[in-house]
Gaussian input, Z-matrix of N, CA and C with variables (Angstrom, degrees):
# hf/3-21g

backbone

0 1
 N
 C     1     B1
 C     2     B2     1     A1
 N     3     B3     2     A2     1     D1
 C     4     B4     3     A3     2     D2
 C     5     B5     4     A4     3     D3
 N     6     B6     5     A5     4     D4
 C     7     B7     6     A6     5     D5
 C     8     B8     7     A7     6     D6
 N     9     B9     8     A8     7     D7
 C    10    B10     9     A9     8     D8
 C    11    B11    10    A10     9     D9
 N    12    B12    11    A11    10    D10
 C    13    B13    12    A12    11    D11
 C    14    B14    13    A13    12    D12
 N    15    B15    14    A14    13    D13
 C    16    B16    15    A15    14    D14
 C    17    B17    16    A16    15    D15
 N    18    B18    17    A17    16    D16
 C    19    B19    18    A18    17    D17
 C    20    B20    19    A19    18    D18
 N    21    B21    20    A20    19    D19
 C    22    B22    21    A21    20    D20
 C    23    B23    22    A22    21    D21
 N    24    B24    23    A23    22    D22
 C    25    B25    24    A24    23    D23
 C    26    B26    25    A25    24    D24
 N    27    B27    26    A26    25    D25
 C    28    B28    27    A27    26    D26
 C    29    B29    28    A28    27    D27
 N    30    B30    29    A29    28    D28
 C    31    B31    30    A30    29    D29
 C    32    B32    31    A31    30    D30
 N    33    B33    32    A32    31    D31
 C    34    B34    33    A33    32    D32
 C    35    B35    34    A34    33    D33
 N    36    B36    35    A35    34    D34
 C    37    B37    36    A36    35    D35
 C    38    B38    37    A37    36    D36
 N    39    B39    38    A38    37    D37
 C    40    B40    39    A39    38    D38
 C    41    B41    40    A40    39    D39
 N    42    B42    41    A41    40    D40
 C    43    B43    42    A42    41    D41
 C    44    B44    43    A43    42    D42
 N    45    B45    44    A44    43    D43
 C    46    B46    45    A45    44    D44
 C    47    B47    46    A46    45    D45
 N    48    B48    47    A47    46    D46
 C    49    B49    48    A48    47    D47
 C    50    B50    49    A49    48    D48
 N    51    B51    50    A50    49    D49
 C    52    B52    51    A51    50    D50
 C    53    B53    52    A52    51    D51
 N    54    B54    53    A53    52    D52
 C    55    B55    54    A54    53    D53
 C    56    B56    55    A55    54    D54
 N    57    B57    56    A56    55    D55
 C    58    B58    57    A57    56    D56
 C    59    B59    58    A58    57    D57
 N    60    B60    59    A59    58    D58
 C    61    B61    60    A60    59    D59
 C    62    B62    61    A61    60    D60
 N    63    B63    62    A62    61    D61
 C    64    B64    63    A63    62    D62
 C    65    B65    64    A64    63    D63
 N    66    B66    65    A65    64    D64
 C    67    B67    66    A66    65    D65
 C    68    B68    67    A67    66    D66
 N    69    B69    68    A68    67    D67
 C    70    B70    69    A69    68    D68
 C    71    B71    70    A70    69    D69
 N    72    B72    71    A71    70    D70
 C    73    B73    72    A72    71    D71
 C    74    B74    73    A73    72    D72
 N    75    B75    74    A74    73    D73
 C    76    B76    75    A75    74    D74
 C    77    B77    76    A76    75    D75
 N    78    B78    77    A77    76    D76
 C    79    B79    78    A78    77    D77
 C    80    B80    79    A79    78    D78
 N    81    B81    80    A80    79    D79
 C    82    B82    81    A81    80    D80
 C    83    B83    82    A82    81    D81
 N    84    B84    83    A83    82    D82
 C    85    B85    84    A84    83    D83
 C    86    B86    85    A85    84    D84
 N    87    B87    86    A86    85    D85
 C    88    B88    87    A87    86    D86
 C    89    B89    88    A88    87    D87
 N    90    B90    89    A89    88    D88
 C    91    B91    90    A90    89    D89
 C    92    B92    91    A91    90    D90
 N    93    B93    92    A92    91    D91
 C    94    B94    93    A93    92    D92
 C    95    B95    94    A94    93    D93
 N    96    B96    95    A95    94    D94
 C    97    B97    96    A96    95    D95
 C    98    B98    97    A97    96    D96
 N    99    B99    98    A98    97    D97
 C   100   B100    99    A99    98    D98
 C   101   B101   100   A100    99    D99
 N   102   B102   101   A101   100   D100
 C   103   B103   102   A102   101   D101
 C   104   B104   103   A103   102   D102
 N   105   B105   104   A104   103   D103
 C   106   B106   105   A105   104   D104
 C   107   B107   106   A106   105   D105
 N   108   B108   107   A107   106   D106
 C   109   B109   108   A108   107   D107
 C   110   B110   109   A109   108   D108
 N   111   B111   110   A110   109   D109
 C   112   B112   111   A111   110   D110
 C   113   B113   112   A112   111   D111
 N   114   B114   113   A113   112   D112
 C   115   B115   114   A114   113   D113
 C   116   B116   115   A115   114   D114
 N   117   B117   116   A116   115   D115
 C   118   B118   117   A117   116   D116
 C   119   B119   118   A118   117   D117
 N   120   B120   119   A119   118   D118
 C   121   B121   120   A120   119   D119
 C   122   B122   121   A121   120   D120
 N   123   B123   122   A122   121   D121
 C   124   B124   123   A123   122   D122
 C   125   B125   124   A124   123   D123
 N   126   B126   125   A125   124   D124
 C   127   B127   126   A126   125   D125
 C   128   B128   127   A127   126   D126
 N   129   B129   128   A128   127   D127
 C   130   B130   129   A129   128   D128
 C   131   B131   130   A130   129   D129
 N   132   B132   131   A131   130   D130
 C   133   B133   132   A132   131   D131
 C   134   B134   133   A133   132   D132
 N   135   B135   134   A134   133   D133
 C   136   B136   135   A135   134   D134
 C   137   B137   136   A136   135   D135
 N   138   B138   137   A137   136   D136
 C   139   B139   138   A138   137   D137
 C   140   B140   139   A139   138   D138
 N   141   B141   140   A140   139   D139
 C   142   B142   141   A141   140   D140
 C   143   B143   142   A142   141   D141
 N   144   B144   143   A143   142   D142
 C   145   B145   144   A144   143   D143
 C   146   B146   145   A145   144   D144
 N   147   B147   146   A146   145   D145
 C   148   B148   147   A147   146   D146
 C   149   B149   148   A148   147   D147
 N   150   B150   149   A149   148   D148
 C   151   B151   150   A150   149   D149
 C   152   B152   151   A151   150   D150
 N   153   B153   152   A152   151   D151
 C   154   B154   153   A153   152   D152
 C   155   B155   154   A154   153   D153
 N   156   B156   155   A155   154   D154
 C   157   B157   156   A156   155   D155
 C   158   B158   157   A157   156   D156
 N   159   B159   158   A158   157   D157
 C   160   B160   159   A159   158   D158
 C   161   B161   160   A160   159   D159
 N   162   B162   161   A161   160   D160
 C   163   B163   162   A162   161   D161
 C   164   B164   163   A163   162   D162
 N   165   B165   164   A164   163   D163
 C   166   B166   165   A165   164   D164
 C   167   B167   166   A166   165   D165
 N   168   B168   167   A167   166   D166
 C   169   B169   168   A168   167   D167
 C   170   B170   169   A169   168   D168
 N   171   B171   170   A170   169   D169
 C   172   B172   171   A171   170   D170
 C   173   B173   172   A172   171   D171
 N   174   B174   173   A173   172   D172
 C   175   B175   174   A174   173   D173
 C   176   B176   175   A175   174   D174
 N   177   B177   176   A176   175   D175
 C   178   B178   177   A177   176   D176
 C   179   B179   178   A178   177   D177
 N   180   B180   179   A179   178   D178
 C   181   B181   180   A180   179   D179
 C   182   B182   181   A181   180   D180
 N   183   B183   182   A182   181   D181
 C   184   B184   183   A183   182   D182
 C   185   B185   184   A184   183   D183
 N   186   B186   185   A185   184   D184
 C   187   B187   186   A186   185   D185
 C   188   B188   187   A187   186   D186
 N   189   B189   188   A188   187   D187
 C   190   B190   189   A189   188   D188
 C   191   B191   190   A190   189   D189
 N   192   B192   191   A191   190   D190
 C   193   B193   192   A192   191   D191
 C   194   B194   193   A193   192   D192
 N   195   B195   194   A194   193   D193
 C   196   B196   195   A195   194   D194
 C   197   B197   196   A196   195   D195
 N   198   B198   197   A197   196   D196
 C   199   B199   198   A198   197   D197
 C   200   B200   199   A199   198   D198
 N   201   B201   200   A200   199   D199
 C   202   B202   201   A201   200   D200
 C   203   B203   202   A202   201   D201
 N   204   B204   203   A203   202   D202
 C   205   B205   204   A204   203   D203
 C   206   B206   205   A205   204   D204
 N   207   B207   206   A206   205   D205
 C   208   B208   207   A207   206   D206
 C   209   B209   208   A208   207   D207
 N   210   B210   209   A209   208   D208
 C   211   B211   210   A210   209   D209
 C   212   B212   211   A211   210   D210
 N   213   B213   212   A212   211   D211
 C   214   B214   213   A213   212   D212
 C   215   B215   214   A214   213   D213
 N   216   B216   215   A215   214   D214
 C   217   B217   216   A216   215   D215
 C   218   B218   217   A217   216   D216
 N   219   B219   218   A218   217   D217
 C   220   B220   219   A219   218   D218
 C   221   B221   220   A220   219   D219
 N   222   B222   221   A221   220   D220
 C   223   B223   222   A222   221   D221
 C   224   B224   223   A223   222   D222
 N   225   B225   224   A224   223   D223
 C   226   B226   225   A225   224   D224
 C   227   B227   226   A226   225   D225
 N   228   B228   227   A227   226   D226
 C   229   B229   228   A228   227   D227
 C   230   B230   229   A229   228   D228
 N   231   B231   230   A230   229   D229
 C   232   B232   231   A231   230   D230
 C   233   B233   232   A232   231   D231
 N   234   B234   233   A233   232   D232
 C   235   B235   234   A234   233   D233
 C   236   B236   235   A235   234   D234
 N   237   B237   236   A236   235   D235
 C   238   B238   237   A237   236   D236
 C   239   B239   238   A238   237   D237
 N   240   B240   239   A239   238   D238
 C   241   B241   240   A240   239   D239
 C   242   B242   241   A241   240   D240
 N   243   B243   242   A242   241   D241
 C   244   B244   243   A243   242   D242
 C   245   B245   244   A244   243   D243
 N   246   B246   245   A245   244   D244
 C   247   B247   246   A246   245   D245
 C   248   B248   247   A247   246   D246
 N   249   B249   248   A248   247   D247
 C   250   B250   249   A249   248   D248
 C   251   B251   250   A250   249   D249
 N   252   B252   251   A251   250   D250
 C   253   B253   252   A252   251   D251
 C   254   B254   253   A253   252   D252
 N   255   B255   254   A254   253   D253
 C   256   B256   255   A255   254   D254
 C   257   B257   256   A256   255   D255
 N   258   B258   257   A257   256   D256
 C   259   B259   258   A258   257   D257
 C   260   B260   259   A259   258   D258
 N   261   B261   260   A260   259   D259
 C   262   B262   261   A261   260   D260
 C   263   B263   262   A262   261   D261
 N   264   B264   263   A263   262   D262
 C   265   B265   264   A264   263   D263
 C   266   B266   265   A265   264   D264
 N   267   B267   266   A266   265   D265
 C   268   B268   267   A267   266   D266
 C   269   B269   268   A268   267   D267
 N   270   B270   269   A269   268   D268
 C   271   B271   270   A270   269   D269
 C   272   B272   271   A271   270   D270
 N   273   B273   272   A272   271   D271
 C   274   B274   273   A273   272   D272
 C   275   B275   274   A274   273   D273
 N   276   B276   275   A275   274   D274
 C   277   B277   276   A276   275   D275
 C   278   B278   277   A277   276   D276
 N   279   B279   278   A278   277   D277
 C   280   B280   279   A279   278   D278
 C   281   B281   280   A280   279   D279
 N   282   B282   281   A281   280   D280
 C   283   B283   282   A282   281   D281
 C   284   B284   283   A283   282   D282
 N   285   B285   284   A284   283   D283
 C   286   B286   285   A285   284   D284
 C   287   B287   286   A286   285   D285
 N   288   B288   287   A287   286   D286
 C   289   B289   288   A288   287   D287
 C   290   B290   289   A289   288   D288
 N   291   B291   290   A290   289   D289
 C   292   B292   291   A291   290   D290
 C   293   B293   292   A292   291   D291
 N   294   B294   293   A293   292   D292
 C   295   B295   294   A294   293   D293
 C   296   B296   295   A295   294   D294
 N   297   B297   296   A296   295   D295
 C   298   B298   297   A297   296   D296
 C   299   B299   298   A298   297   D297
 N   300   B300   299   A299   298   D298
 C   301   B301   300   A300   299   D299
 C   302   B302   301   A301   300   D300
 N   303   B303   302   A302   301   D301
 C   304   B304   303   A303   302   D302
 C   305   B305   304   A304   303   D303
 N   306   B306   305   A305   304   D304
 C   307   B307   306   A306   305   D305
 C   308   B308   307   A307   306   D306
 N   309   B309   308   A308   307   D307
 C   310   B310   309   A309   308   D308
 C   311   B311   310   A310   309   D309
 N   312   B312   311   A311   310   D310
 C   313   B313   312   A312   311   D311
 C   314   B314   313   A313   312   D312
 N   315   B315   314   A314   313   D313
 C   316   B316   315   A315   314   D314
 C   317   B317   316   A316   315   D315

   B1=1.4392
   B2=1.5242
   B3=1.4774
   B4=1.3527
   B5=1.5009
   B6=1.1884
   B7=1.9430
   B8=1.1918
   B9=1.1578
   B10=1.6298
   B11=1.4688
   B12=1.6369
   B13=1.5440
   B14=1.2667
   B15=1.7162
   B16=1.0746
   B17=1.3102
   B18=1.6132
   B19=1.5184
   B20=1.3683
   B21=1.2330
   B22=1.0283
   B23=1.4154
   B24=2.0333
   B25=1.9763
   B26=1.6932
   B27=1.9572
   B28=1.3610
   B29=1.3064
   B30=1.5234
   B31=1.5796
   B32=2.1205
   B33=0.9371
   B34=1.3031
   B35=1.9040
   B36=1.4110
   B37=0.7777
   B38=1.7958
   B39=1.5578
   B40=1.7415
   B41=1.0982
   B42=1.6276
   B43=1.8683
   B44=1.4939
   B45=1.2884
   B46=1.6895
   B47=1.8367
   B48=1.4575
   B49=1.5623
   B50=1.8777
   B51=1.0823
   B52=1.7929
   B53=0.9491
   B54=1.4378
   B55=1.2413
   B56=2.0194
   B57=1.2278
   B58=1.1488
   B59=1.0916
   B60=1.5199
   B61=1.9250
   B62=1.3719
   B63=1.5986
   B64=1.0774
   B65=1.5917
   B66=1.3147
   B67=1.1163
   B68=2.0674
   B69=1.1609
   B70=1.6328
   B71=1.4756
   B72=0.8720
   B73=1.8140
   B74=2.0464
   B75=1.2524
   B76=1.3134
   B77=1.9409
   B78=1.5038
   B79=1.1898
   B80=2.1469
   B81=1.6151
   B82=1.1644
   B83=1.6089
   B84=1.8434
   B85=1.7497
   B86=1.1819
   B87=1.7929
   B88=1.6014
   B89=1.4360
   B90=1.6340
   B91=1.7423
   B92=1.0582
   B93=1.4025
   B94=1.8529
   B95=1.9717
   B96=0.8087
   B97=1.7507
   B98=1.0641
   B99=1.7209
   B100=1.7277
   B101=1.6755
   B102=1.3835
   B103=1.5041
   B104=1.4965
   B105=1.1650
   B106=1.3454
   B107=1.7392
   B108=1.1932
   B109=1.4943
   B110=1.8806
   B111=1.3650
   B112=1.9174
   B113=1.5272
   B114=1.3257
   B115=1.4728
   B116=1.3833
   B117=1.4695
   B118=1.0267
   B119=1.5606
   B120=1.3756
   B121=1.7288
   B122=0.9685
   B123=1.8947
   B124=1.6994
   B125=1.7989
   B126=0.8580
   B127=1.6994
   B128=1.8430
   B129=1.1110
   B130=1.9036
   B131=1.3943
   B132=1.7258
   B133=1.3496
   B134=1.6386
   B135=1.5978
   B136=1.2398
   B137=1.6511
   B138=1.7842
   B139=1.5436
   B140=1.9205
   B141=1.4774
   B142=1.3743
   B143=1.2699
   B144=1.4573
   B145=1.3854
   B146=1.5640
   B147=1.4447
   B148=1.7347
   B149=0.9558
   B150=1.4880
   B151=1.3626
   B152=1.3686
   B153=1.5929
   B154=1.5196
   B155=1.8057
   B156=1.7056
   B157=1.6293
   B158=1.5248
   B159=1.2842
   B160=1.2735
   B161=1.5000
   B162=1.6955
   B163=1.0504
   B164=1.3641
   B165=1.5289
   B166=1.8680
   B167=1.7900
   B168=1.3224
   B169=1.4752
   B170=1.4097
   B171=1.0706
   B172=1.4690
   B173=2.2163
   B174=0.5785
   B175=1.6299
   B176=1.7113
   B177=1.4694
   B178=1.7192
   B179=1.5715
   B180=2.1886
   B181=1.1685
   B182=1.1565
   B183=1.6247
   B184=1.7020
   B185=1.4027
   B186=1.0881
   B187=1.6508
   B188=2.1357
   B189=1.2690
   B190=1.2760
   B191=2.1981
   B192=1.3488
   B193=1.7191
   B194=1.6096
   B195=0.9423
   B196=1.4383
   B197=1.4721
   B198=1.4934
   B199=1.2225
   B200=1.4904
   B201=1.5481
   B202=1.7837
   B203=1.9877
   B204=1.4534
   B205=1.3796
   B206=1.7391
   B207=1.1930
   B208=1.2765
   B209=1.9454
   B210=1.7866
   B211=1.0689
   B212=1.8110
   B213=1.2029
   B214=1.4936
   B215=1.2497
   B216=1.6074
   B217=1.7283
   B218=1.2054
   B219=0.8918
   B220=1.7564
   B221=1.5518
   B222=1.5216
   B223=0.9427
   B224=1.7886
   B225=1.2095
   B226=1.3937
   B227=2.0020
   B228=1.3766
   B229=1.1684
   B230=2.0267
   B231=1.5333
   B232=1.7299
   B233=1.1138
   B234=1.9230
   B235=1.6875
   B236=1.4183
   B237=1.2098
   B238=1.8771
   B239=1.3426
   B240=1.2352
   B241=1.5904
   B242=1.5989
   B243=1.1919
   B244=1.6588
   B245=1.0856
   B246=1.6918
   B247=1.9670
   B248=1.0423
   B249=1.7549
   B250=1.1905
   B251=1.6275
   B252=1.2219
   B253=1.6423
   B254=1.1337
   B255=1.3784
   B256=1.5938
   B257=1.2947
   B258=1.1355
   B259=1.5290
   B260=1.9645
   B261=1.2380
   B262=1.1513
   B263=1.7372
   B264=1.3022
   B265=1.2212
   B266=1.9871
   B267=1.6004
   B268=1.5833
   B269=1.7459
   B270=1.2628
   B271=1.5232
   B272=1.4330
   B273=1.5587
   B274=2.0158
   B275=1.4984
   B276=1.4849
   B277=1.7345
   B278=1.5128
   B279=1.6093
   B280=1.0397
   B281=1.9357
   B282=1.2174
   B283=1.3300
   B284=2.2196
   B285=1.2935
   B286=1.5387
   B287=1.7147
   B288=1.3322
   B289=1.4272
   B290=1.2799
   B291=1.3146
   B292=1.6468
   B293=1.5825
   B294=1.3867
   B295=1.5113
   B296=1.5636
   B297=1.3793
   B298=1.8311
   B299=1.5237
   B300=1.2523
   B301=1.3427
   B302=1.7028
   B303=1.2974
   B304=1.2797
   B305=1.9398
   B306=0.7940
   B307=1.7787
   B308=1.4506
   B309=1.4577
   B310=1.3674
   B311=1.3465
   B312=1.5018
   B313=1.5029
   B314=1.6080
   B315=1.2206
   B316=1.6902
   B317=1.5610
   A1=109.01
   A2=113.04
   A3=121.99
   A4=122.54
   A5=117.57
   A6=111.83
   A7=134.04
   A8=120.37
   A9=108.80
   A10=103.41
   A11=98.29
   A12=108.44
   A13=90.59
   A14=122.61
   A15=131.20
   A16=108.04
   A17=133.49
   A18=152.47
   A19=87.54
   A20=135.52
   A21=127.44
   A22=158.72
   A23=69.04
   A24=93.66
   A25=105.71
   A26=108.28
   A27=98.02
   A28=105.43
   A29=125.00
   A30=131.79
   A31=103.32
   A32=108.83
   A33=114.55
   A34=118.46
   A35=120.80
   A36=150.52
   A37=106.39
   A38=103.27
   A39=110.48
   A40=125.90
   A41=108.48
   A42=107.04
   A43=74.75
   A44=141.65
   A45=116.20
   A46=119.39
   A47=97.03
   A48=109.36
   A49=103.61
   A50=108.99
   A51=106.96
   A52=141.98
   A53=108.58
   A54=115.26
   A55=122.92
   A56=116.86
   A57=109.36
   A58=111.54
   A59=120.61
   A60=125.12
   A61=88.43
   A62=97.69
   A63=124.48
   A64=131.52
   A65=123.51
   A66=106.94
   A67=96.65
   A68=99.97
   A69=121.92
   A70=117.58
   A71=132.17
   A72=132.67
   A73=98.71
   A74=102.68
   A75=108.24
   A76=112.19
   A77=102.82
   A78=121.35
   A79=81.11
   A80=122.20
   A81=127.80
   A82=132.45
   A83=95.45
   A84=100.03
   A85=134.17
   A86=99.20
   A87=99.18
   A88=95.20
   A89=118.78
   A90=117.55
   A91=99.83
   A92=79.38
   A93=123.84
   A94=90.16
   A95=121.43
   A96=140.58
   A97=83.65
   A98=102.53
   A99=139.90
   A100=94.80
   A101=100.95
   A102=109.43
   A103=111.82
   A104=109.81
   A105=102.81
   A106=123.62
   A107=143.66
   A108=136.14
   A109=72.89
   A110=98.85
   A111=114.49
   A112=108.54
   A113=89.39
   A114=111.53
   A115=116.05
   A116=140.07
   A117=114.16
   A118=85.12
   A119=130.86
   A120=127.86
   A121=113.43
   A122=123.34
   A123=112.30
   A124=113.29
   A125=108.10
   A126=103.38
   A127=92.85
   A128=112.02
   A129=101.49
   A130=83.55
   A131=149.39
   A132=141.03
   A133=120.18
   A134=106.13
   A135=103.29
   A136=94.90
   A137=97.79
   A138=110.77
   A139=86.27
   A140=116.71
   A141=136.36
   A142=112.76
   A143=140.47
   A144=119.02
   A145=89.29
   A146=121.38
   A147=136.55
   A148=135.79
   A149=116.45
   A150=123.59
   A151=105.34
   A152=97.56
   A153=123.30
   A154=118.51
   A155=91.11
   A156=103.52
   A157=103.43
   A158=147.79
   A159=162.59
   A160=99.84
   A161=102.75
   A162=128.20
   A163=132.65
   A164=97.66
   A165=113.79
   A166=99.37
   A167=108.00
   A168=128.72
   A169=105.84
   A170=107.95
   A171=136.62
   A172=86.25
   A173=102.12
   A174=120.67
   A175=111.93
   A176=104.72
   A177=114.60
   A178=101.88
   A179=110.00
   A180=123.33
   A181=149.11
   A182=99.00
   A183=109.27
   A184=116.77
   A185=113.41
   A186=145.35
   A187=93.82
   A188=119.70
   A189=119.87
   A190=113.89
   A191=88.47
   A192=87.71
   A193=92.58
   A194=99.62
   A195=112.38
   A196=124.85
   A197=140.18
   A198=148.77
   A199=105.21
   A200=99.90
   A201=116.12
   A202=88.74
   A203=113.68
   A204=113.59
   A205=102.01
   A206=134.40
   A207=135.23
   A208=88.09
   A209=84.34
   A210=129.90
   A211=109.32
   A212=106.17
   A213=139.80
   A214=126.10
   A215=123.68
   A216=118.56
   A217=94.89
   A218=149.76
   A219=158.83
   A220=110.99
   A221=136.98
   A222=128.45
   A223=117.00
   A224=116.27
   A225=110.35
   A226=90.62
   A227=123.18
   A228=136.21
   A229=82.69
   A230=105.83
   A231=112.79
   A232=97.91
   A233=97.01
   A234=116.82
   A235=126.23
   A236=130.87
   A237=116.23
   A238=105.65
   A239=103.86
   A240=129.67
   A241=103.14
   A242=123.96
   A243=153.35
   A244=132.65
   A245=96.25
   A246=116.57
   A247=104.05
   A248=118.77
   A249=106.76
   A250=93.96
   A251=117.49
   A252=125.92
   A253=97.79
   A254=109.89
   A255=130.20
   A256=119.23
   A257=132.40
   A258=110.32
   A259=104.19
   A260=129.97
   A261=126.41
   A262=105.25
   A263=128.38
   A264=141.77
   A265=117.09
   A266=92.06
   A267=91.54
   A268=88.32
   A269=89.78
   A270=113.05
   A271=101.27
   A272=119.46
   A273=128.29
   A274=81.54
   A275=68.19
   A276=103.51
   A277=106.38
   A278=114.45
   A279=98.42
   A280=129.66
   A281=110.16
   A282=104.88
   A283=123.22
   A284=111.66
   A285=113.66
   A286=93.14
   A287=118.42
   A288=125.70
   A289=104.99
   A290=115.69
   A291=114.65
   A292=105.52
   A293=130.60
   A294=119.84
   A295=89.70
   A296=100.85
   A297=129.06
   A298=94.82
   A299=138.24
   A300=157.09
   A301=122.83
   A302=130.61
   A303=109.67
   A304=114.74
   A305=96.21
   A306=99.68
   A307=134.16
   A308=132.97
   A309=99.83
   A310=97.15
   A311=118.00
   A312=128.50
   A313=83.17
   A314=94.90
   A315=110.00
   A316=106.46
   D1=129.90
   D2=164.78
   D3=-88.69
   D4=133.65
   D5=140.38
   D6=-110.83
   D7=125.73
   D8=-177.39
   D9=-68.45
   D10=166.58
   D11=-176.85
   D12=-144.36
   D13=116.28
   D14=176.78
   D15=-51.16
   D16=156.56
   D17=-176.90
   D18=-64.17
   D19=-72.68
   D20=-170.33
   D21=-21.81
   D22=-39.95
   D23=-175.65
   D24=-98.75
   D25=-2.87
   D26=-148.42
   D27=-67.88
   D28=-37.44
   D29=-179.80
   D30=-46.75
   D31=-40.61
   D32=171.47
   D33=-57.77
   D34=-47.76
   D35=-149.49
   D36=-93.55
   D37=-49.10
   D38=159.07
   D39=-81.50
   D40=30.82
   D41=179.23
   D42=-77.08
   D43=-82.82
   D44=-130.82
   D45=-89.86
   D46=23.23
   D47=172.87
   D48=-116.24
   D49=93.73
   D50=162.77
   D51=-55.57
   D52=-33.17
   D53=175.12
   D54=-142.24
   D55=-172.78
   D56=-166.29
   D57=-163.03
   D58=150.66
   D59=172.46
   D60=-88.07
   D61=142.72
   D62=162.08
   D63=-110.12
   D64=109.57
   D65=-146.25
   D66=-125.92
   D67=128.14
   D68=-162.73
   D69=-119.30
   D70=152.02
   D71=-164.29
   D72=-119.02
   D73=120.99
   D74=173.97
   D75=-95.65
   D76=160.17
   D77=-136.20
   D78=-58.45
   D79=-37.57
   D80=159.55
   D81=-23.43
   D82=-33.40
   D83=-153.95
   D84=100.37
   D85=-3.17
   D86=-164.91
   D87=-101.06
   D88=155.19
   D89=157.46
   D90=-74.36
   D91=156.67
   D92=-165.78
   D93=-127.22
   D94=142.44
   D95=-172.44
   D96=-155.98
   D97=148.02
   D98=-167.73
   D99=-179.21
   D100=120.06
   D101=161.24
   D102=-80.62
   D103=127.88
   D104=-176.86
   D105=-129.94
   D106=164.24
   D107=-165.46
   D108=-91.42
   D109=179.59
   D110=156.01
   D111=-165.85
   D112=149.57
   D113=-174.77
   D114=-139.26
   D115=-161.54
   D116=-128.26
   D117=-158.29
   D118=110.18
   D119=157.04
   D120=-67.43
   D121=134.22
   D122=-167.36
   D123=-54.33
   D124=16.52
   D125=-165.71
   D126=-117.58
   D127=-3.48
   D128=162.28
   D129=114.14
   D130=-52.76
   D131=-164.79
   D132=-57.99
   D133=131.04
   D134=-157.57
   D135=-92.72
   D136=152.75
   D137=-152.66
   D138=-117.24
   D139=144.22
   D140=-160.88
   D141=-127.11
   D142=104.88
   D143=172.78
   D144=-88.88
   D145=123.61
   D146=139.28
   D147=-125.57
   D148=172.24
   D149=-169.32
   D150=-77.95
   D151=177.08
   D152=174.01
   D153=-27.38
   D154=-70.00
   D155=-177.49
   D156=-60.60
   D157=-59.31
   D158=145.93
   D159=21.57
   D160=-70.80
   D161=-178.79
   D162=-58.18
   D163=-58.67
   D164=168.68
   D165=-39.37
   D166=-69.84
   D167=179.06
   D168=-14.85
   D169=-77.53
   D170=-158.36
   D171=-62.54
   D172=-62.30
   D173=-174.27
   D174=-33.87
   D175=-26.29
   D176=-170.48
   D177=-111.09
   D178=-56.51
   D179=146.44
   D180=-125.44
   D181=129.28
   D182=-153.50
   D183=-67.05
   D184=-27.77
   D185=-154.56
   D186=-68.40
   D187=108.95
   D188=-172.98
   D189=-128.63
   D190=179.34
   D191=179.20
   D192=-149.55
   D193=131.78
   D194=159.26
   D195=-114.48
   D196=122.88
   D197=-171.47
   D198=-122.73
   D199=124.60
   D200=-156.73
   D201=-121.24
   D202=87.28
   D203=-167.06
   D204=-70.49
   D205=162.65
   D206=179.45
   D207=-89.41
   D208=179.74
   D209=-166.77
   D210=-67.74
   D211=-49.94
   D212=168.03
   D213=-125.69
   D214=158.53
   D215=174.98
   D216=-80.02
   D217=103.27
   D218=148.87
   D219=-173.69
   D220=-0.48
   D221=165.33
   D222=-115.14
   D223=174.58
   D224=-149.64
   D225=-89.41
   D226=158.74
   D227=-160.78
   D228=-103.48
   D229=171.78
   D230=175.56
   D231=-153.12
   D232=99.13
   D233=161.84
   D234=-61.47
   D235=101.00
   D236=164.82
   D237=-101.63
   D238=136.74
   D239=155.65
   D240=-100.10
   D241=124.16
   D242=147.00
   D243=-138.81
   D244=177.37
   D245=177.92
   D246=-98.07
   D247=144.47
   D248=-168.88
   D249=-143.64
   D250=153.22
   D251=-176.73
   D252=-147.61
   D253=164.87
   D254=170.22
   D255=-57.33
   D256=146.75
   D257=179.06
   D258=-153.17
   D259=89.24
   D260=171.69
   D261=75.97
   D262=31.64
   D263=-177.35
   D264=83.43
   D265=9.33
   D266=-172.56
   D267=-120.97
   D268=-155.11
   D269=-158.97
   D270=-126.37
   D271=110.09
   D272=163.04
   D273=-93.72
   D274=146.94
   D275=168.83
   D276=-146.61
   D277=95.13
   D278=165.03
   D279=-75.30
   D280=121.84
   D281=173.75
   D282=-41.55
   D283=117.24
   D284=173.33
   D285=-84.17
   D286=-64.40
   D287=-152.02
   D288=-132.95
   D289=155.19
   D290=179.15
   D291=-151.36
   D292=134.38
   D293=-174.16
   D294=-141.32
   D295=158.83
   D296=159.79
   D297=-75.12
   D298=139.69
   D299=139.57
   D300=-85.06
   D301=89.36
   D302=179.42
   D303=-75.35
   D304=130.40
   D305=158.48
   D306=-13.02
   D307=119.36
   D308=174.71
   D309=-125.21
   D310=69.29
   D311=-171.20
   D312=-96.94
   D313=172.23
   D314=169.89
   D315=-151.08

């Protein structure tokens, strides 16, 4: 089961997730994953320190996902889909979509 989480609220919403996979499409097709810290441009767009490939990636296709895993398997995971550009040697990501993920641990 999903919930969306309006763009709005998401900066609100990733106070108790720090960090996140970052997951990027190489010039191949293949994902690219990067754990990454995130932070926050005063305007709500989430800011990325990554590497090289990260970057190249991002550079051909912008189109990204970020997965913000919880704390424990019993709380809900926070999917983003965004655009993402270079930004001052880091990584914007503007958020497109954002959902609650529940668990399907047992």
């Amino acid at each position: 089961m999903s919930i969306q989480v309006p763009i709005p609220e998401l900066q609100a919403k990733l106070a108790d997730y720090p960090w996140a996979f970052l997951v990027t499409v190489s010039a191949e097709g293949r994902p690219h994953s990067l754990a990454v810290a995130t932070e926050f441009f005063p305007d709500g767009a989430l800011r990325l320190h990554v590497g090289r490939t990260s970057m190249a990636n991002v550079g051909e296709r912008p189109e990204v996902t970020l997965l913000f895993p919880p704390a424990s398997g019993t709380e809900y995971s926070v999917v983003v889909d965004g655009l993402a550009t270079p930004a001052d040697g880091d990584l914007r990501v503007e958020a497109t979509t954002a959902v609650l993920h529940r668990p399907a641990l047992r």
